[in-house]
N, CA, C and O atoms as CSV, one atom per row, in Angstrom:
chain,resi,resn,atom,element,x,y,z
A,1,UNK,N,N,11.779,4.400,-12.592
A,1,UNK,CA,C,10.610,3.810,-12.003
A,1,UNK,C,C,10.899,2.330,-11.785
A,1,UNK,O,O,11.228,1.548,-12.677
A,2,UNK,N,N,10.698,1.964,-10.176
A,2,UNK,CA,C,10.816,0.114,-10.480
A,2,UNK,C,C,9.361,-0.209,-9.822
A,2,UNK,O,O,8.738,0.561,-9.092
A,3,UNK,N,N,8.950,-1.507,-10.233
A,3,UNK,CA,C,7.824,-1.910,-9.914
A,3,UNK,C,C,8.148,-3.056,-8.577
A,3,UNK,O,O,8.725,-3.977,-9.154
A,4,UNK,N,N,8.106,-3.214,-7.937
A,4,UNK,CA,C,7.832,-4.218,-6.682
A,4,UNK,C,C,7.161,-4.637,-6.065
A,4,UNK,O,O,6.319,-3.903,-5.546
A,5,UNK,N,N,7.172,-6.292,-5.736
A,5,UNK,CA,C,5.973,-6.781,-4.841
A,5,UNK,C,C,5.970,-6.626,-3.345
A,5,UNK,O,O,7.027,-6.775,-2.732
A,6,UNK,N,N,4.809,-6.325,-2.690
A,6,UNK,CA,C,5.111,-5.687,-1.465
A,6,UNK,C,C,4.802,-7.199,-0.273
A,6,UNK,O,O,4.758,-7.244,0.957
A,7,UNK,N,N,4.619,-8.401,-1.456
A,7,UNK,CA,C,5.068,-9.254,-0.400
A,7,UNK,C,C,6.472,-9.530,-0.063
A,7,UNK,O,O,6.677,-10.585,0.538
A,8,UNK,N,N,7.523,-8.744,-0.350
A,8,UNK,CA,C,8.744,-8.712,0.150
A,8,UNK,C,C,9.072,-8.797,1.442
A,8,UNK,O,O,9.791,-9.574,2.070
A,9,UNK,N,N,8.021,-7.290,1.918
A,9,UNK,CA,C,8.117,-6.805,3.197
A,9,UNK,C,C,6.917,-7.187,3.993
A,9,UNK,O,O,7.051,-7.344,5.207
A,10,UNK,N,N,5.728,-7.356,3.411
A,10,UNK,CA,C,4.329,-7.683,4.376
A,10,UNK,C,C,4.763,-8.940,4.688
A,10,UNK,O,O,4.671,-9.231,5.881
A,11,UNK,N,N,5.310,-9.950,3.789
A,11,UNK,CA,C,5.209,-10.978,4.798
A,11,UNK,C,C,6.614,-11.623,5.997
A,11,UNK,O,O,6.839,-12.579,6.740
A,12,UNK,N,N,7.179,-10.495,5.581
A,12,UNK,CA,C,7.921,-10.638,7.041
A,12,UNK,C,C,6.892,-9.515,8.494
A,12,UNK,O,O,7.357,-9.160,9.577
A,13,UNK,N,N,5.459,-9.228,7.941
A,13,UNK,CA,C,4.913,-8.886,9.382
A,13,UNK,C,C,4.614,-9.995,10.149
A,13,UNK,O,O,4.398,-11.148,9.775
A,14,UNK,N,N,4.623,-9.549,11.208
A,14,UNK,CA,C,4.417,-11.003,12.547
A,14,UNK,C,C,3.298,-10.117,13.174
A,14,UNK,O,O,2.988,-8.976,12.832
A,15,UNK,N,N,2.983,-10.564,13.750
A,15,UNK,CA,C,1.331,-10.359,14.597
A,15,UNK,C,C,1.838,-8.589,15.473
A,15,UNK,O,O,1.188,-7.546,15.547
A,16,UNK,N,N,3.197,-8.928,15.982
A,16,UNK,CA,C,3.527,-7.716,16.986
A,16,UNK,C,C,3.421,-6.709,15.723
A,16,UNK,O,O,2.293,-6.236,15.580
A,17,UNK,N,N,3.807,-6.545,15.349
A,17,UNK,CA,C,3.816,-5.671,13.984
A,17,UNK,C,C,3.062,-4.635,13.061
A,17,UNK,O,O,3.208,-3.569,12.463
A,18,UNK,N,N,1.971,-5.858,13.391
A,18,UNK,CA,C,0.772,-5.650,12.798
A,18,UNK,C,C,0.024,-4.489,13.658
A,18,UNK,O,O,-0.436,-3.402,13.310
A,19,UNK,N,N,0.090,-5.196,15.016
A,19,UNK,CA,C,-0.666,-4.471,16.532
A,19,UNK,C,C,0.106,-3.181,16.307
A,19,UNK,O,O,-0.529,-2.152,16.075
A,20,UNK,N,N,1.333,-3.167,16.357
A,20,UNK,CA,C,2.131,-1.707,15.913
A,20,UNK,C,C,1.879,-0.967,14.926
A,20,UNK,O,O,2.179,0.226,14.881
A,21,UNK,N,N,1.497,-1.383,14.334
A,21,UNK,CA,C,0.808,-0.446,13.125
A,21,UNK,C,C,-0.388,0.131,13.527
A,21,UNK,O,O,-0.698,1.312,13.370
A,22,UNK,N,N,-1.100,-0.803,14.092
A,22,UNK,CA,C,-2.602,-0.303,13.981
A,22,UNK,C,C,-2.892,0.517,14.980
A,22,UNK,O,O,-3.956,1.112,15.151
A,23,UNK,N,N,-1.652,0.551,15.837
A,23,UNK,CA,C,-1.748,1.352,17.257
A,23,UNK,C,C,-1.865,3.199,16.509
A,23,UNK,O,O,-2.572,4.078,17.001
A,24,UNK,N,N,-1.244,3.318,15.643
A,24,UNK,CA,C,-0.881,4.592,14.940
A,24,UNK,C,C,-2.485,5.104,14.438
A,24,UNK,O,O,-2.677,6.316,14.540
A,25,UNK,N,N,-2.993,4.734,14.204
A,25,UNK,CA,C,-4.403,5.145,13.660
A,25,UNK,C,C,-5.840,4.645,14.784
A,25,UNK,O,O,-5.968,3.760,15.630
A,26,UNK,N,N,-6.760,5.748,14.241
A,26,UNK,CA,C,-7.572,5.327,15.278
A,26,UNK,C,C,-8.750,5.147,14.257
A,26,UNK,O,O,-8.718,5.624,13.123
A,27,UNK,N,N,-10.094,4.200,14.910
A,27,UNK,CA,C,-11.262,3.823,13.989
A,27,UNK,C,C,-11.772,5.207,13.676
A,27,UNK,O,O,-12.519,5.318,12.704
A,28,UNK,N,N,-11.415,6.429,14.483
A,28,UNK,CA,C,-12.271,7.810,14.203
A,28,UNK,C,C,-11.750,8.329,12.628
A,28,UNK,O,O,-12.503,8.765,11.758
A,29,UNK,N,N,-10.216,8.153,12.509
A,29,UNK,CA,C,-9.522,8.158,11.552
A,29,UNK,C,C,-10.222,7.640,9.875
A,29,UNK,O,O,-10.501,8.253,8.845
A,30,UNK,N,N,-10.320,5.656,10.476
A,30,UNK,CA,C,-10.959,5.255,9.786
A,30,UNK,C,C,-12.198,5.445,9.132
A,30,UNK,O,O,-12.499,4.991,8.027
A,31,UNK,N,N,-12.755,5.996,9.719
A,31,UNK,CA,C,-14.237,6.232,9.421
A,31,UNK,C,C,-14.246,7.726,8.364
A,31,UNK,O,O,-15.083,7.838,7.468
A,32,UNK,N,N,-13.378,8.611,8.590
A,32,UNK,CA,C,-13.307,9.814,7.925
A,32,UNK,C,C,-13.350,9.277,6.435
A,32,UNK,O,O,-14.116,9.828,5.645
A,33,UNK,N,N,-12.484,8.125,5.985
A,33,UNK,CA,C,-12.482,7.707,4.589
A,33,UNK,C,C,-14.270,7.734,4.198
A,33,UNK,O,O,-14.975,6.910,4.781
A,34,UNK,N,N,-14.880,8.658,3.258
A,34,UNK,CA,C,-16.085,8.795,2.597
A,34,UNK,C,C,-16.872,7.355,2.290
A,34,UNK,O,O,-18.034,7.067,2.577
A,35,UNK,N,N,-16.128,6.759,1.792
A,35,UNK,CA,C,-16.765,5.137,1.846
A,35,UNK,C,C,-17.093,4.563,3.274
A,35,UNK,O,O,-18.153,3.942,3.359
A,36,UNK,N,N,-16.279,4.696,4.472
A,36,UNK,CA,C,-16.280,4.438,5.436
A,36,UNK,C,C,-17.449,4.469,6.131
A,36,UNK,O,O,-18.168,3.624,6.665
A,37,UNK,N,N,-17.471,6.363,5.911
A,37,UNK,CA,C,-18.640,6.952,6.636
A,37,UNK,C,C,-19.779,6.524,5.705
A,37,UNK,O,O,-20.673,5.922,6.300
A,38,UNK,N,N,-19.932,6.659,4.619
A,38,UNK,CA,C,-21.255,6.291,3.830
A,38,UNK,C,C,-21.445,5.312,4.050
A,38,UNK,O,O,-22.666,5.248,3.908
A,39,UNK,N,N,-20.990,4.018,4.433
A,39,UNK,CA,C,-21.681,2.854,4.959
A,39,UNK,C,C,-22.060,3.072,6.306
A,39,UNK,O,O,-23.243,3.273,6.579
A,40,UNK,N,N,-21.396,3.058,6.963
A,40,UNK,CA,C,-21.950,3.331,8.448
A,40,UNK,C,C,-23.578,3.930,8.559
A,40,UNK,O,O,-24.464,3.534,9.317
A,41,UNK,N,N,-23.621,4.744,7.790
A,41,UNK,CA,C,-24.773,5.979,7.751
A,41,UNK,C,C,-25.659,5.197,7.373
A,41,UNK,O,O,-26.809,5.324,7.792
A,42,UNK,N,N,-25.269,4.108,6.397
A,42,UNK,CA,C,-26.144,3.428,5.797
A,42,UNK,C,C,-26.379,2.077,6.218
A,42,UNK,O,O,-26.927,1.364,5.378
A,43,UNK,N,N,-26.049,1.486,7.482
A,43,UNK,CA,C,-26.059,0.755,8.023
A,43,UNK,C,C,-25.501,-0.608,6.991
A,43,UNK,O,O,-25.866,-1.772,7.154
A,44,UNK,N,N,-24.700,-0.209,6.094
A,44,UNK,CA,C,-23.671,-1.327,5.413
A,44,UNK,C,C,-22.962,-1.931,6.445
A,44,UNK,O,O,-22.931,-1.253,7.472
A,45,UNK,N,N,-22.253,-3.242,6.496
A,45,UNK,CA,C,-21.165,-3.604,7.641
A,45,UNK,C,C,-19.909,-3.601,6.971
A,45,UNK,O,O,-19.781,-4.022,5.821
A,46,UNK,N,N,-19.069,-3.184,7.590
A,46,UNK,CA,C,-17.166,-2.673,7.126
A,46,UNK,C,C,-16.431,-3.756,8.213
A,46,UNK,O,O,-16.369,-4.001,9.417
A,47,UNK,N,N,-16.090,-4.068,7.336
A,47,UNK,CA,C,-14.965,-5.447,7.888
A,47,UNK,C,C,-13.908,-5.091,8.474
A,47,UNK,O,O,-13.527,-3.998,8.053
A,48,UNK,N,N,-13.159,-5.593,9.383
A,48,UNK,CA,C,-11.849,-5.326,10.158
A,48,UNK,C,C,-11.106,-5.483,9.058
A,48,UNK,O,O,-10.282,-4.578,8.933
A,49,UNK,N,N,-11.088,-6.158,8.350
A,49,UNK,CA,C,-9.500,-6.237,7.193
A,49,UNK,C,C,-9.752,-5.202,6.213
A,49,UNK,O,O,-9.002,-4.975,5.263
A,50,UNK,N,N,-10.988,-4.486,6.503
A,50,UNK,CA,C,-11.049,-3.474,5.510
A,50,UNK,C,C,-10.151,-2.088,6.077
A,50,UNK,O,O,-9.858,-1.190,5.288
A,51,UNK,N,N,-9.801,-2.041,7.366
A,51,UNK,CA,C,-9.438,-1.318,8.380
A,51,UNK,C,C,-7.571,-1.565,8.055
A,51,UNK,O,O,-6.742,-0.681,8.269
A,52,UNK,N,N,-7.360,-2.449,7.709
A,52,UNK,CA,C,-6.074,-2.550,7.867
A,52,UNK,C,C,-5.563,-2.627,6.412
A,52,UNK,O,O,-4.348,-2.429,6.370
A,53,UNK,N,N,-6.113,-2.850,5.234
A,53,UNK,CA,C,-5.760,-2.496,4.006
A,53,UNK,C,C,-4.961,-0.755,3.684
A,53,UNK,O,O,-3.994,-0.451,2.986
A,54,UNK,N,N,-5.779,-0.005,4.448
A,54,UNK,CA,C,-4.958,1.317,3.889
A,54,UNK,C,C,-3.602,1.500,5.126
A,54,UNK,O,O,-2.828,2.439,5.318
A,55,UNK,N,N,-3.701,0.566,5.605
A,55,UNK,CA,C,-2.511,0.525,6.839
A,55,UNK,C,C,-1.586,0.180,6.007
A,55,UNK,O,O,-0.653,0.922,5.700
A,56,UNK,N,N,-1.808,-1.298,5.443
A,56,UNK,CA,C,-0.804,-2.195,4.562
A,56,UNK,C,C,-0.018,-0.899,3.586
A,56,UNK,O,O,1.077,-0.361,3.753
A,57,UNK,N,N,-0.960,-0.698,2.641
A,57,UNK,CA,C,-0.679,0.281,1.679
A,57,UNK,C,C,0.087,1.219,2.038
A,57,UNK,O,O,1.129,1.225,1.384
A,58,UNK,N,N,-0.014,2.297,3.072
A,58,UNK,CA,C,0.343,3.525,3.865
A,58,UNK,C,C,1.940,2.861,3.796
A,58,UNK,O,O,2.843,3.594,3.394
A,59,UNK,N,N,2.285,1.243,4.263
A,59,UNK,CA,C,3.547,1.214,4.971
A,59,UNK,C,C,4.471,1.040,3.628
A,59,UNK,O,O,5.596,1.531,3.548
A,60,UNK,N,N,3.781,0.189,2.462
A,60,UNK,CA,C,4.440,-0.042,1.054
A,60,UNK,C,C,5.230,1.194,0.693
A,60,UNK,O,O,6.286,0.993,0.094
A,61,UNK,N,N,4.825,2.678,1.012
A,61,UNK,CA,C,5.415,3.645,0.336
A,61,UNK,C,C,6.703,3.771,1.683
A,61,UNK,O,O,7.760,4.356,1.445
A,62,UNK,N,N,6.525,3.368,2.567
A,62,UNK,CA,C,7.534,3.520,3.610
A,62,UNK,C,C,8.331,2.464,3.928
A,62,UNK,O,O,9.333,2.903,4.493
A,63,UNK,N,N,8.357,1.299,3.834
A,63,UNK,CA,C,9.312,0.302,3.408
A,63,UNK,C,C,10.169,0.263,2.014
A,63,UNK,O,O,11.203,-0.390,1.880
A,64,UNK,N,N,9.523,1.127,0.928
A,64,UNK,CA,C,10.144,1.221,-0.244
A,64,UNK,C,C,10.859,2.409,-0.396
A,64,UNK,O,O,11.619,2.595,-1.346
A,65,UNK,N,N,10.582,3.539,0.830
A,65,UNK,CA,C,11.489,4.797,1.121
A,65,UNK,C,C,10.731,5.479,-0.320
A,65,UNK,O,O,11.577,5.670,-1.194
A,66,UNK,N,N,9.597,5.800,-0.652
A,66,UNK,CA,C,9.512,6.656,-2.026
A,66,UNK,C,C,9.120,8.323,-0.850
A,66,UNK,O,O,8.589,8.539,0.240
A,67,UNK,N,N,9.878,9.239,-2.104
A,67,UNK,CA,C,9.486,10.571,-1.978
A,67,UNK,C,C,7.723,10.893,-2.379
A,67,UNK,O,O,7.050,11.748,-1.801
A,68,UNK,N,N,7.224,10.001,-3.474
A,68,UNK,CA,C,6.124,10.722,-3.983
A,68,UNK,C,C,5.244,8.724,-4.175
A,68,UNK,O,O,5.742,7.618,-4.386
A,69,UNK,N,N,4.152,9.098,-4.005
A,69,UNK,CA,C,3.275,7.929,-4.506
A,69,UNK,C,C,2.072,8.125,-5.585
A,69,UNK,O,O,1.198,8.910,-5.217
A,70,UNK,N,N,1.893,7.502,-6.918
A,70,UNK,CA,C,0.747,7.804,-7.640
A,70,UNK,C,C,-0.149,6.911,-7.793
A,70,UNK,O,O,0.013,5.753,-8.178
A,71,UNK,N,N,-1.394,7.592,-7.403
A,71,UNK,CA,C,-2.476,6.284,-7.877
A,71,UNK,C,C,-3.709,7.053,-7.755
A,71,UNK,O,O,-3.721,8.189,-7.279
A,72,UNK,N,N,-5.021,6.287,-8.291
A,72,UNK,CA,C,-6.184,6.777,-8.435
A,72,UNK,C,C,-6.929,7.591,-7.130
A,72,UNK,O,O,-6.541,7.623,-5.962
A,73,UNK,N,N,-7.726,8.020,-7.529
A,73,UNK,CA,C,-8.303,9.247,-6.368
A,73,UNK,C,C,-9.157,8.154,-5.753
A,73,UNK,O,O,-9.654,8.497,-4.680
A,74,UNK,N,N,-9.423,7.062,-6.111
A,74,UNK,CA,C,-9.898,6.073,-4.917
A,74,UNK,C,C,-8.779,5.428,-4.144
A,74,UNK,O,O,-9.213,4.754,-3.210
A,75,UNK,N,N,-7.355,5.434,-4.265
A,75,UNK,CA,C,-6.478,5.374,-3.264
A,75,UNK,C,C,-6.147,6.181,-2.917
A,75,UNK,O,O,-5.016,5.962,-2.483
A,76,UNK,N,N,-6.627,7.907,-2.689
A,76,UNK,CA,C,-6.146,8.871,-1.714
A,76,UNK,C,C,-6.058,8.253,-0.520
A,76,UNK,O,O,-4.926,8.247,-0.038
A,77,UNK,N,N,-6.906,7.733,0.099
A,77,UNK,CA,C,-7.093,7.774,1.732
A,77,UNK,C,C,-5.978,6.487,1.791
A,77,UNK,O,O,-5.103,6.658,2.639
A,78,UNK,N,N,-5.909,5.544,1.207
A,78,UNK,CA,C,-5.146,4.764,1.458
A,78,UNK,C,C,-3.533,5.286,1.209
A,78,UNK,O,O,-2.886,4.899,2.182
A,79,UNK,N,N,-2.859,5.859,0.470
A,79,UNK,CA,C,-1.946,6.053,0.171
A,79,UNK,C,C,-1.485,7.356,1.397
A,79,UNK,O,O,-0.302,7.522,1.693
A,80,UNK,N,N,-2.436,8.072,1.921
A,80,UNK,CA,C,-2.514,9.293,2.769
A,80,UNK,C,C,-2.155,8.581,4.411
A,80,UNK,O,O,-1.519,9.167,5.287
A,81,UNK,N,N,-2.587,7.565,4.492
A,81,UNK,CA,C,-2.662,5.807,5.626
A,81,UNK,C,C,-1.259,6.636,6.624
A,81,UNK,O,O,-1.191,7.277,7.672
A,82,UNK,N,N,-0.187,6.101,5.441
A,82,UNK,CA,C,1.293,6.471,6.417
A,82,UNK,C,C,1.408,8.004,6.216
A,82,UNK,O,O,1.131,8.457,7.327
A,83,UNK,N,N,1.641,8.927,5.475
A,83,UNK,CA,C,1.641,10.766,5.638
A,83,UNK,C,C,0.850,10.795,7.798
A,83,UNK,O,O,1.302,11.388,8.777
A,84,UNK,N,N,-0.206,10.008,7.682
A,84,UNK,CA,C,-0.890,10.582,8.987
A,84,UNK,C,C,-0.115,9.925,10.325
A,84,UNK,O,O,-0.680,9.847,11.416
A,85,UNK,N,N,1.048,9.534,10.125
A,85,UNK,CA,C,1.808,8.533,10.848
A,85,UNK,C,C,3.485,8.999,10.597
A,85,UNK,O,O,3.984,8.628,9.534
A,86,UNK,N,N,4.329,9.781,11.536
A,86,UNK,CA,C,5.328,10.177,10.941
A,86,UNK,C,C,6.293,9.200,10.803
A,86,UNK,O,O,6.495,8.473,11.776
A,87,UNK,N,N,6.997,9.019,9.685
A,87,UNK,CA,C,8.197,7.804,9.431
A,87,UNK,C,C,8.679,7.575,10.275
A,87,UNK,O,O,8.381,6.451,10.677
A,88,UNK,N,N,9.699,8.332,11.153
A,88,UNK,CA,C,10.080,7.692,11.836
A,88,UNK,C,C,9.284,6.867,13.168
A,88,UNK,O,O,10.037,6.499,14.069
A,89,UNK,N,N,8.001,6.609,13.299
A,89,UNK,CA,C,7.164,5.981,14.081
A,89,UNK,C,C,7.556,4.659,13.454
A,89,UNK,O,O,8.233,3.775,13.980
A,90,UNK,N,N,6.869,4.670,11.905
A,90,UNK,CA,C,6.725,3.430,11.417
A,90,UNK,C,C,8.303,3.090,10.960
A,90,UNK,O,O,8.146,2.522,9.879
A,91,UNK,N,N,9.425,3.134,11.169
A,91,UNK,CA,C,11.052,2.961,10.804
A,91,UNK,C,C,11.039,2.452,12.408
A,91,UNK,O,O,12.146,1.941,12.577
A,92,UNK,N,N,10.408,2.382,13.433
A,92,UNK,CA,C,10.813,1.426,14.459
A,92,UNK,C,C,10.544,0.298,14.842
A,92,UNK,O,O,10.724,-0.254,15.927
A,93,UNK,N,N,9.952,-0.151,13.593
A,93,UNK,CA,C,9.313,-1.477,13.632
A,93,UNK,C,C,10.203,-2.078,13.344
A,93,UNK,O,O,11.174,-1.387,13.036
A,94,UNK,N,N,10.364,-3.325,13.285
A,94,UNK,CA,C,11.746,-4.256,13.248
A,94,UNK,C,C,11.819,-4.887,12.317
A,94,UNK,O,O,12.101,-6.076,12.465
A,95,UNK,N,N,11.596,-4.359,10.987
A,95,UNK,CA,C,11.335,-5.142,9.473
A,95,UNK,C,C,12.730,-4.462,8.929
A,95,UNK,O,O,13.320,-3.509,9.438
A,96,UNK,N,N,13.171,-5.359,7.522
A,96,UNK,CA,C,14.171,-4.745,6.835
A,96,UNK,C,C,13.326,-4.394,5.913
A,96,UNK,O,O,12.241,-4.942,5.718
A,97,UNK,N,N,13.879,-3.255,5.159
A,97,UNK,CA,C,13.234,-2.541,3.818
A,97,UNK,C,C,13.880,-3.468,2.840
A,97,UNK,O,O,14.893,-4.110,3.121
A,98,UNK,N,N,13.303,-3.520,1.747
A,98,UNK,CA,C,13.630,-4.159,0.339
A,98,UNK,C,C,15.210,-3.180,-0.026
A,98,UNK,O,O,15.368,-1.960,-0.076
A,99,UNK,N,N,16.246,-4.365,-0.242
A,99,UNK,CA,C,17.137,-3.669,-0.621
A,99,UNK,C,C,17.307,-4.490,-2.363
A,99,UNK,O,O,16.455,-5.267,-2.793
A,100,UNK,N,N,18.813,-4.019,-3.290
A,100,UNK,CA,C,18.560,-4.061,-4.370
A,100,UNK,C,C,19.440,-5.168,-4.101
A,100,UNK,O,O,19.763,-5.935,-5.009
């Protein structure tokens, strides 16, 4: 098991990057997350950076190349982010992965 900071790789994103990512998912997507939809319904307001957090997350398990990811059942949807996005989509972005 190694632990790593994923400002390794987020902050070599540049703006194009970012737009590339977000091109992969759609707000219909977004909204499926249960929190998502329960605000909406409830006329709560959901922030754009709330939109791109399970993006961030999704790419951490794919810049770090893991087979398996664990975390609480309130990061399903986030950790699920990249699974809905096939690797090699997000491997054409022009970042280096964390090497040792």
């Amino acid at each position: 098991m190694q632990f790593k900071r994923n400002y390794e790789w987020l902050s070599k994103l540049k703006l194009d990057d970012l737009i590339k990512l977000m091109s992969h998912m759609t707000v219909q997507q977004m909204l499926e997350r249960d929190m998502f939809e329960r605000r909406l319904n409830e006329g709560d307001p959901i922030g754009l950076h709330e939109f791109i957090y399970p993006l961030m997350q999704g790419y951490d398990g794919v810049a770090m190349g893991v087979d398996m990811e664990i975390g609480g059942a309130d990061q399903t949807f986030n950790m699920l982010a990249a699974a809905n996005c096939p690797k090699l989509i997000w491997a054409k972005i022009n970042l280096s992965a964390p090497t040792k």
